[in-house]
N, C-alpha and C positions, 0 to 999 in steps of 0.2 A: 857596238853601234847602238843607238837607241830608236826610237821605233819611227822618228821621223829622218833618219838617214843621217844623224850629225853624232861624228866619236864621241865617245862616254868615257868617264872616269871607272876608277873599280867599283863607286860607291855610286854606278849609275847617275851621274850629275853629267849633262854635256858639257865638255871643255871650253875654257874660256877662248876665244882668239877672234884672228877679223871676222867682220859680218859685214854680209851687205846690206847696205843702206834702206831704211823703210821706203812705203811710197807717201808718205803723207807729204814730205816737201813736192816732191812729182805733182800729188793733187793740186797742191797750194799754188804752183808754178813761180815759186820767187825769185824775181829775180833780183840778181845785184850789179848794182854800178855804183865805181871808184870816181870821184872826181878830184880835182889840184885845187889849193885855197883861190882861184882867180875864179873856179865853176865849173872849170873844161874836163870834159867826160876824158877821163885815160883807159879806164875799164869798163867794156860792157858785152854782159854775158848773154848767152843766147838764150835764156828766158826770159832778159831785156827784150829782144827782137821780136820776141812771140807776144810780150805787153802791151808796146807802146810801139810795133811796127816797122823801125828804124833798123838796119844792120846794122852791123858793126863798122864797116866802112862809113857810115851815112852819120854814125855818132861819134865817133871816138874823135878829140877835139875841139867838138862843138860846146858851145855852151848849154848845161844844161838845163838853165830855165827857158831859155831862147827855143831852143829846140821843144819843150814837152807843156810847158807852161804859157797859159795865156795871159796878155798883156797888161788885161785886168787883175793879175795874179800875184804880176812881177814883184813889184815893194816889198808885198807881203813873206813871199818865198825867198828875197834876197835876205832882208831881215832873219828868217827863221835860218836860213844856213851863215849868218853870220853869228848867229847866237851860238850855234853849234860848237861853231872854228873856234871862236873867243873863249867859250867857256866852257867844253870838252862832256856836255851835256847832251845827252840822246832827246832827241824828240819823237814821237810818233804821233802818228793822227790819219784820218783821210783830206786824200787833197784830192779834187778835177786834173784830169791834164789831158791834152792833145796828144789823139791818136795821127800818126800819120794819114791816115786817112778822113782826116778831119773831124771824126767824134770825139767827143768828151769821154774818158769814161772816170769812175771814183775806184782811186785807187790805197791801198794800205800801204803806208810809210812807216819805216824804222830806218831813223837817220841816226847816224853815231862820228866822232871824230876819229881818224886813227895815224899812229905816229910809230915809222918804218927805223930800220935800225941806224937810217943816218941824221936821223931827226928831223927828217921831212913830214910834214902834214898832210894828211886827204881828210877828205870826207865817205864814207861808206853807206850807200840808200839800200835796203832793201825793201821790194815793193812785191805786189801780190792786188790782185786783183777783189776787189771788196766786196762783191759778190762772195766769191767763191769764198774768203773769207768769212762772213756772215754766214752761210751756209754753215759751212763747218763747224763754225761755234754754237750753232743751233742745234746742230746733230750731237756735238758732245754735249749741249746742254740738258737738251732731250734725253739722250745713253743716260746723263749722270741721274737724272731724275727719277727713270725707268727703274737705274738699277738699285737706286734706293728706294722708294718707292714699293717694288715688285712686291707681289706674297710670293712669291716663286722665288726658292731660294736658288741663287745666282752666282758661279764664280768663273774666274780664269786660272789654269794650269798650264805652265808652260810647257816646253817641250819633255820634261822630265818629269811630267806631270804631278809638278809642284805647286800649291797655291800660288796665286799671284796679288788676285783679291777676292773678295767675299763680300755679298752685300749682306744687310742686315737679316733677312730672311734669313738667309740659308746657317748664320749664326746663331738663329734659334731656334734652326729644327735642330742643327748640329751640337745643339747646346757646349761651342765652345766658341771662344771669342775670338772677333777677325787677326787679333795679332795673333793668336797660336793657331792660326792657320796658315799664315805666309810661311814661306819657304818649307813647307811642310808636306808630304805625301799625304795619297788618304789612307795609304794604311795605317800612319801613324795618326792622321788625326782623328780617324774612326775604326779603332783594332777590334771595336766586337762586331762588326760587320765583314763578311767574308771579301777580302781584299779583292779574289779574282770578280767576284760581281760587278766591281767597281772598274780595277784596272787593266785587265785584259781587256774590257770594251771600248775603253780609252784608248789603250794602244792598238786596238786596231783603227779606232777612227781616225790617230795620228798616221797611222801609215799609210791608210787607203783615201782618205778623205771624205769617205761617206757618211754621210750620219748617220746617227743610232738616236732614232726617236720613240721616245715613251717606252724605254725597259724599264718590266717591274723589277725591283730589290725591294727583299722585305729583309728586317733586322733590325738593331737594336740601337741608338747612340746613348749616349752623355747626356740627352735632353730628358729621356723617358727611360732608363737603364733596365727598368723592369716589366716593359712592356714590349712587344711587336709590333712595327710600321712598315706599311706599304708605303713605298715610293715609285713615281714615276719617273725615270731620269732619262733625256735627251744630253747628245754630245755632237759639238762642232768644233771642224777642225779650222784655227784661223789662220789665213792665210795673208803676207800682205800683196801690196799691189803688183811686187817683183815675183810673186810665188813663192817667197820662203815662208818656212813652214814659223808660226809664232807661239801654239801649243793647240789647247782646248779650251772651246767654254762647253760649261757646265749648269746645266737646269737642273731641279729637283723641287718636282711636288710633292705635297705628303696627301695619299690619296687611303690612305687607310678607312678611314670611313665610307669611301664609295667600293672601297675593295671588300667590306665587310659586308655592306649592302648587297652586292654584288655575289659573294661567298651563298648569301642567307638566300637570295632569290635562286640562285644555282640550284643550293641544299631543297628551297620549296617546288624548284622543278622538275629533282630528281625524286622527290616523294611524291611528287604528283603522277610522274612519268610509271615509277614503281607499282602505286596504288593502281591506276590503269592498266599496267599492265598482271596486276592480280587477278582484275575483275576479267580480265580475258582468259586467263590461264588456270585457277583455279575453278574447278567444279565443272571438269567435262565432262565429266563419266558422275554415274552415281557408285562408285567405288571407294568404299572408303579408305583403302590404304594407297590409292592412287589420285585420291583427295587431298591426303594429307602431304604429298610427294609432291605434289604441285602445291602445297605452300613453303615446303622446303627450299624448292626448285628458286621460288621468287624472291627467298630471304637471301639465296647467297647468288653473286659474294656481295650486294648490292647493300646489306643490311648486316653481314657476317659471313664469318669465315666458315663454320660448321653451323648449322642450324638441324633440330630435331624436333620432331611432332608427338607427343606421347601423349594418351588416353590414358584415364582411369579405367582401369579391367573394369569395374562396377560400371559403367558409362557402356563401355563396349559391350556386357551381357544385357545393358535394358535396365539394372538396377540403380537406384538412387547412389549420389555420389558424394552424398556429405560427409564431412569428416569432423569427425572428433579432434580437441586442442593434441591430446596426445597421442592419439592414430596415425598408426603410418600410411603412406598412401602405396597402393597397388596401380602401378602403371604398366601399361603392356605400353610400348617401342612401336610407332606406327610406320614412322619414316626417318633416314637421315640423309644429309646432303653435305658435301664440304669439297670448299675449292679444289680439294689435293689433298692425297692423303698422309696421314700423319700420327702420333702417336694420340692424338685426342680425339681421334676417329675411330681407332681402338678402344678409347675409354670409353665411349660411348654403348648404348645400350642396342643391339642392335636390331632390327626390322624384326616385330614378331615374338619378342623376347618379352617375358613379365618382369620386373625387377618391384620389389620391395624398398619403398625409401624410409628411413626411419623420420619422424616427427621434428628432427631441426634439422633437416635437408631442407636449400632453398625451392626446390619444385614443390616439396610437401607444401611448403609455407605461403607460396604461391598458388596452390592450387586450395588449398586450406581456407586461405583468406579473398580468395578471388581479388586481390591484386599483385602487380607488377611487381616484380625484383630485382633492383639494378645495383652491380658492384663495379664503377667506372675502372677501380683499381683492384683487381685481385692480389693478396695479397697468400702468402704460406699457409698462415692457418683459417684461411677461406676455402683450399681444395677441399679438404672431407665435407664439407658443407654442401661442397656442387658434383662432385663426384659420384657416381655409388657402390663402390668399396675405395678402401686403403691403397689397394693395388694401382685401380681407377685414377685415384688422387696424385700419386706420385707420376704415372703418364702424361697427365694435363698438366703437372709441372713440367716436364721434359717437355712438353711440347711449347712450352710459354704462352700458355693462356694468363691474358694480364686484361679481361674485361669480359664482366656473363651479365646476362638479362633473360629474364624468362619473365613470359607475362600469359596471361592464364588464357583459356580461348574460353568463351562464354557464348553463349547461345539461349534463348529464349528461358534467361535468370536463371541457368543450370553450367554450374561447371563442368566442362568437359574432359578440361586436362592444360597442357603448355606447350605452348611454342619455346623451345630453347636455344638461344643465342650463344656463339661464343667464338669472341678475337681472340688469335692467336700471330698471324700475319701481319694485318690490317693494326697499323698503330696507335691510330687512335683510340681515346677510350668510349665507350657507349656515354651520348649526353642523353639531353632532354628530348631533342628533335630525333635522335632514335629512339625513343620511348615512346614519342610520338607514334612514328612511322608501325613501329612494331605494335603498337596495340591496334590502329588502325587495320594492319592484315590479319592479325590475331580477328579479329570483330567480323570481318569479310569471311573468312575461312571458316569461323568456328561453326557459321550458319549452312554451309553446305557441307564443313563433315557431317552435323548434326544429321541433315538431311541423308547423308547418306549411310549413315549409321542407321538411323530407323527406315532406309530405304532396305539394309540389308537385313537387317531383325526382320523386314515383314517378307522379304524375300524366305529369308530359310524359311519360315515358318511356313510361306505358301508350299515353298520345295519337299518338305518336312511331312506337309498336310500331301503333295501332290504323290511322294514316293511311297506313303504306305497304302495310296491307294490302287497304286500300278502293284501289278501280279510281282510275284519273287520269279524266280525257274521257271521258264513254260512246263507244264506237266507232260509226261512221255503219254502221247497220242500213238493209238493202232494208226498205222502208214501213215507216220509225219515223220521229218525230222525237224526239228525249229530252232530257229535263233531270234534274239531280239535285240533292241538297245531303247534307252531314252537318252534323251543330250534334253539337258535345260538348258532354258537360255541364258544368255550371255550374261554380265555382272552388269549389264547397261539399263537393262528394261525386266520390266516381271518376270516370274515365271506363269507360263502358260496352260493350257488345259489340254496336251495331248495323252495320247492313251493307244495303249492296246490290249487284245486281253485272244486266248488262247482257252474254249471251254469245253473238255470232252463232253459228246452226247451220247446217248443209245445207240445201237448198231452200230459201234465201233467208227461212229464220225466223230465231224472237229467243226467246233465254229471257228471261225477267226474274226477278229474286228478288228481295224484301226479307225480312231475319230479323234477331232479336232472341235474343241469348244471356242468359240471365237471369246477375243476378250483375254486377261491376264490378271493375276493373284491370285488371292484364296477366293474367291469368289468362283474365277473359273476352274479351280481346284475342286473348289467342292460342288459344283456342278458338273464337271468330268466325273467325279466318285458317285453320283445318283444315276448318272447314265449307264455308267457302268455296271451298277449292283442294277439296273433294269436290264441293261440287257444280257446279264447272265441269269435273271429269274425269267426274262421271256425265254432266252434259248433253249431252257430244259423243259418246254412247252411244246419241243419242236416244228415250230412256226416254220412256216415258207419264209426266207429272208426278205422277200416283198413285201407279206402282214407283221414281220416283225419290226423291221424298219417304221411302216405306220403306228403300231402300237407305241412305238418307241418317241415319235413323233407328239402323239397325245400325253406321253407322258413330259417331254420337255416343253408342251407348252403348259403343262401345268403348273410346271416349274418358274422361278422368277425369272423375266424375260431374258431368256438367253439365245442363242446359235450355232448349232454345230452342226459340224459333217461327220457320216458318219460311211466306212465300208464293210456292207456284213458278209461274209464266206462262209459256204456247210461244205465240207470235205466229206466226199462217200467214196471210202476205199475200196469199196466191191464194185462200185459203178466204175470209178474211176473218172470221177468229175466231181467240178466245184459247180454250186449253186451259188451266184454272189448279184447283192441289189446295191445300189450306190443312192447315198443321201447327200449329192453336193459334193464328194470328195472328189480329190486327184484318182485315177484310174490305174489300178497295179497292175505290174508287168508281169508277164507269162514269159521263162525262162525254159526252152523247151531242146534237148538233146540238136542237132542238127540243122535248128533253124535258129535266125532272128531274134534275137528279144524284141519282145511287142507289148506296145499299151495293150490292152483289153479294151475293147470296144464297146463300152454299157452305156446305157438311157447314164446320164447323169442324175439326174432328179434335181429335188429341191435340197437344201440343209435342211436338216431338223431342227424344227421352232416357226419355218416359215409356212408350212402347212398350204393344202389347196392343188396340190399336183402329188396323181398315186404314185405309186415306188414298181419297178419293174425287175421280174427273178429275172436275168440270163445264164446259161447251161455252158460251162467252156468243160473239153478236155481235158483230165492233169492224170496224164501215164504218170509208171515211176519213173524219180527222175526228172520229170518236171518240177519248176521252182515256180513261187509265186511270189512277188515283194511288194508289202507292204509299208505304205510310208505317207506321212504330213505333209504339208505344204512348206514346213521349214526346212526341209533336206533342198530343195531344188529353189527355191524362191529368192531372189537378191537386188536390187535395187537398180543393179548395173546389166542384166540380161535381160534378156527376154524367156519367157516360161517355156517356148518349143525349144530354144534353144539350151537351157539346162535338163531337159529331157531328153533331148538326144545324145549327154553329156551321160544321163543316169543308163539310157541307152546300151549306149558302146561300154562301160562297164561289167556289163553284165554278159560278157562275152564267154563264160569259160562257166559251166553248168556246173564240172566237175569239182568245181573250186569250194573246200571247207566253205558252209555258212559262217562260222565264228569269223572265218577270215572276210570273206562278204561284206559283211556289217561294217569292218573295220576300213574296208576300202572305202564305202562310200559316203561313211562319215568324215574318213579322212580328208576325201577330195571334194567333196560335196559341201558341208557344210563350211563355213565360209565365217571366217569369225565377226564378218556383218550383218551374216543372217539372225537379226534379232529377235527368233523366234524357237519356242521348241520343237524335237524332233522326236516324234515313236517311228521305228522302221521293225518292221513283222517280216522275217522269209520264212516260207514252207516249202520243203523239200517231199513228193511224194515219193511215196516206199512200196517196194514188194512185201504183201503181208507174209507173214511166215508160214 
């Protein structure tokens, strides 16, 4: 069966036999009447009756000029139906006649003679109303104009979806001529365009009768054989006025240039869309290997299938990064990202790795020359080139890498290193507009690794400067036992100025200190380091913690404007109590066999630096066996509490006296410190002891 329900041949042609009649004569309404050489109506059909009013009873017999024709008429019409009879000539033309109901109306005539097999003569009229006539000629005349005329290339298929006809348009998008496209398929008349695009949507609109309006086909004809065209193609199923099915027509615009436009606006939405969404994604942190992972993140798979970020080692130590013509480059591996993994993911250098590229590697060449490197086509002996070994090279074969671009990341006229590109998936090759795109993230990124690159140079170095001036071991004190820690902070923000220091004195005592320099870097690095060498030269002075705290006081303001808190402690193991003054800080807990852990209840004072309020000694109990913990404002401080409430967190902790200090420490940096708390941490416990 073929797809409009009518039997088929094997060669898919539907079979020839009856058919029912169109409706075009229906529209027309023609009717016909037979008359005898004397005028007398013998036949009249009942689209007679529907023209000119009369039954058939009411006609048949009568005369028919008598009957339809007015008086003023007669002569004329006798005449023209004798010229008929006599000379076997058809006439047509419009004539007026009488409606039974007494209007005129103007009707179409096609008068002809005719002679039956016993050699009898009639006359045969067929008529049609001249309206409707006119009409309809206007409307084919209109179609025919239409359809030559159109830029829209135009045909009809029959039910076999065989041409029928083809206007001039569509002849020369199709670049072949309307006679070899009658009686023709389109797969035959268009074999390098994929048949089912065409006629599986056909034969569905034959079967269902919906139309299919404006599907794209792109592909190739006869017109342009070496090029690609978009088309728009609409299909209607035609039907006539009885419902049988008559085939399809067929539209086809050639929309390639607005598809192209349309392609290129896409392409500039989606690099737009891209680029925004860089500038939101890269450069949250001052991290630099989580810098570079978030430009990784944005290249794929949007830009590429594998994408890598690799520095010059010289770049990442602080040293200059130029290169010599025949210098190999030293890159350390920052980051890599790929849709999925694969053997080119292996070839790859990985996070953290230094590799050596020799002088005609294209990253060398690339970073060398501080421009872009694009190889649309990879070809065999292009891997060693992009690769970095033999081994490397033969993987990114196997994986079908068939497109690389690496383009250099630059930052304030200093090369950094590459962003590295590479399809393997994705079939297209790398053009212009990814060249584009990539040097654009390249240019965005290369400004916040930089940034955080020399965020983290100046980091270790405050860290660097901050560690060698915090104590090694607490030293073994008469009746103490100690533990300690420092946590810097986080990879987000500076490092800080906290501190503690541990300093035996005479009579078998212990100072203790923890303090906090407000502020971050080497600055407050090295303003922690002068507070500290002061106040282990006041301590061996054996000050009251009261006058020490003050003396301590004039020395930070001598210093460049700074502020800090500071907690001083004198441990007297014979007494068996601590002397301790507070300059602004948090207040340590008292860890005591049977009871409570408890803040210490001291005068807070001022920070040191702020000067104008004295410092105050209070006297606490420390049997052995009592703890005492000291700590920063960064163990317990967080964005999201409240400061009573992580104290009573630091609190309930410290519930078990008997518990290792090393172990201690590790708890309450564990649970305490908060990988938001952007700040550092010194925590000091002292354990008192029975002296021996």
């Amino acid at each position: 069966m073929s797809a409009a329900g009518v039997p088929a041949t094997e060669s898919g042609e539907p079979e020839r036999g009856p058919e029912r009649p169109g409706g075009l004569l229906d529209v027309l309404g023609v009717a016909s009447v037979v008359l005898d050489t004397r005028g007398r109506i013998v036949l009249w059909s009942p689209q007679a009756e529907e023209l000119f009013g009369y039954s058939a009873q009411e006609a048949l017999g009568q005369y028919a000029a008598r009957l339809i024709v007015h008086e003023r008429h007669m002569e004329l019409v006798s005449k023209l139906f004798a010229d008929v009879m006599r000379t076997g000539q058809s006439w047509a033309g419009g004539f007026p006649v009488r409606h039974k109901d007494g209007s005129t109306r103007l009707v179409e005539f096609r008068n002809m003679r005719l002679l039956d097999d016993r050699g009898d003569v009639y006359a045969l009229g067929l008529a049609a109303d001249q309206s409707t006539v006119r009409r309809l000629e206007q409307d084919v005349a209109l179609s025919e104009r239409m359809v030559q005329q159109s830029p829209i290339g135009l045909a009809v298929l029959d039910a076999g979806l065989r041409f029928v006809s083809v206007n001039p348009a569509l002849e020369t998008m199709h670049g072949v001529p309307a006679a070899q496209h009658t009686g023709r398929t389109l797969r035959e008349v268009l074999p390098q365009l994929d048949p089912d695009e065409l006629e599986v949507p056909a034969r569905q609109v034959l079967a269902t009768g919906t139309p299919l309006v404006a599907h794209r086909v792109v592909g190739r004809t006869p017109a342009d054989p070496g090029q690609d065209h978009t088309w728009s193609m609409s299909l209607y199923r035609l039907d006539d006025a009885t419902g049988h099915v008559l085939g399809v027509a067929y539209s086809i615009l050639d929309v390639t240039e607005q598809h192209r436009v349309a392609v290129q606006a896409e392409t500039a939405r989606r690099r737009l869309a891209v680029i925004a969404d860089a500038s939101a994604r890269i450069g949250t942190t001052l991290e630099l290997e989580r810098t570079a992972l978030e430009l990784a993140e944005v290249a794929v798979p949007e830009l590429a299938d594998i994408a890598a970020v690799d520095l010059l080692d010289a770049v990442v130590e602080g040293r200059p990064s130029t290169l010599r013509p025949a210098e190999p480059a030293v890159m350390r591996a920052l980051a890599l990202r790929a849709e999925r993994e694969s053997e080119a993911v292996e070839a790859a250098d990985p996070p953290g790795e230094v590799a050596l590229y020799a002088p005609d590697r294209l990253v060398t060449q690339c970073v060398r020359t501080a421009e872009a490197v694009m190889l649309p086509r990879v070809s065999e002996e292009d891997l060693p080139r992009i690769a970095r070994s033999p081994e490397a090279a033969v993987m990114l074969g196997r994986a079908g890498l068939h497109s690389y671009l690496a383009v250099p990341l630059i930052a304030r006229g200093e090369v950094l290193g590459a962003l590295d590109l590479k399809r393997t998936r994705n079939p297209a090759p790398f053009d212009a507009d990814d060249l584009l795109l990539a040097r654009e993230l390249a240019s965005r990124a290369a400004v916040q690794i930089d940034n955080a690159r020399w965020y983290q140079n100046a980091r270790n170095t405050a860290l660097t400067l901050q560690r060698s001036l915090l104590p090694g071991e607490p030293p073994v004190t008469t009746g103490l036992e100690v533990a300690s820690r420092y946590q810097p902070a986080g990879a987000t923000t500076e490092v800080g100025g906290d501190w503690f220091d541990v300093i035996p004195l005479d009579g078998d005592r212990t100072a203790l200190v923890v303090g906090d320099v407000m502020g971050s870097g080497i600055g407050a690095a090295a303003t922690m380091g002068r507070l500290r060498t002061a106040t282990t030269t006041l301590a061996s002075l054996g000050l009251d913690p009261a006058m020490l705290l003050e003396q301590l006081n004039r020395t930070s303001s001598a210093l460049e404007p700074s502020i800090a808190t500071c907690v001083y402690a004198v441990h007297d193991p014979h007494l068996r109590r601590c002397r301790i003054a507070n300059a602004g800080h948090l207040p340590p807990v008292r860890v005591r066999p049977g009871h409570p852990p408890e803040l210490l209840d001291l005068p807070t004072g001022v920070p040191l630096g702020v000067g104008g309020v004295e410092f105050s000694t209070v006297t606490v109990d420390f049997e052995p066996g009592d703890e005492l913990v000291f700590y920063t404002d960064g163990l317990v401080e967080t964005r999201c509490h409240s400061l009573d409430e992580r104290l009573d967190v630091l609190l309930s902790l410290l519930d078990d006296p008997g518990r290792p200090l090393e172990e201690t420490c590790d708890l309450l940096l564990r649970t305490l410190h908060h990988p938001d708390n952007h700040d550092d941490v010194a925590l000091l416990i002292a354990r008192a002891q029975e002296l021996a």
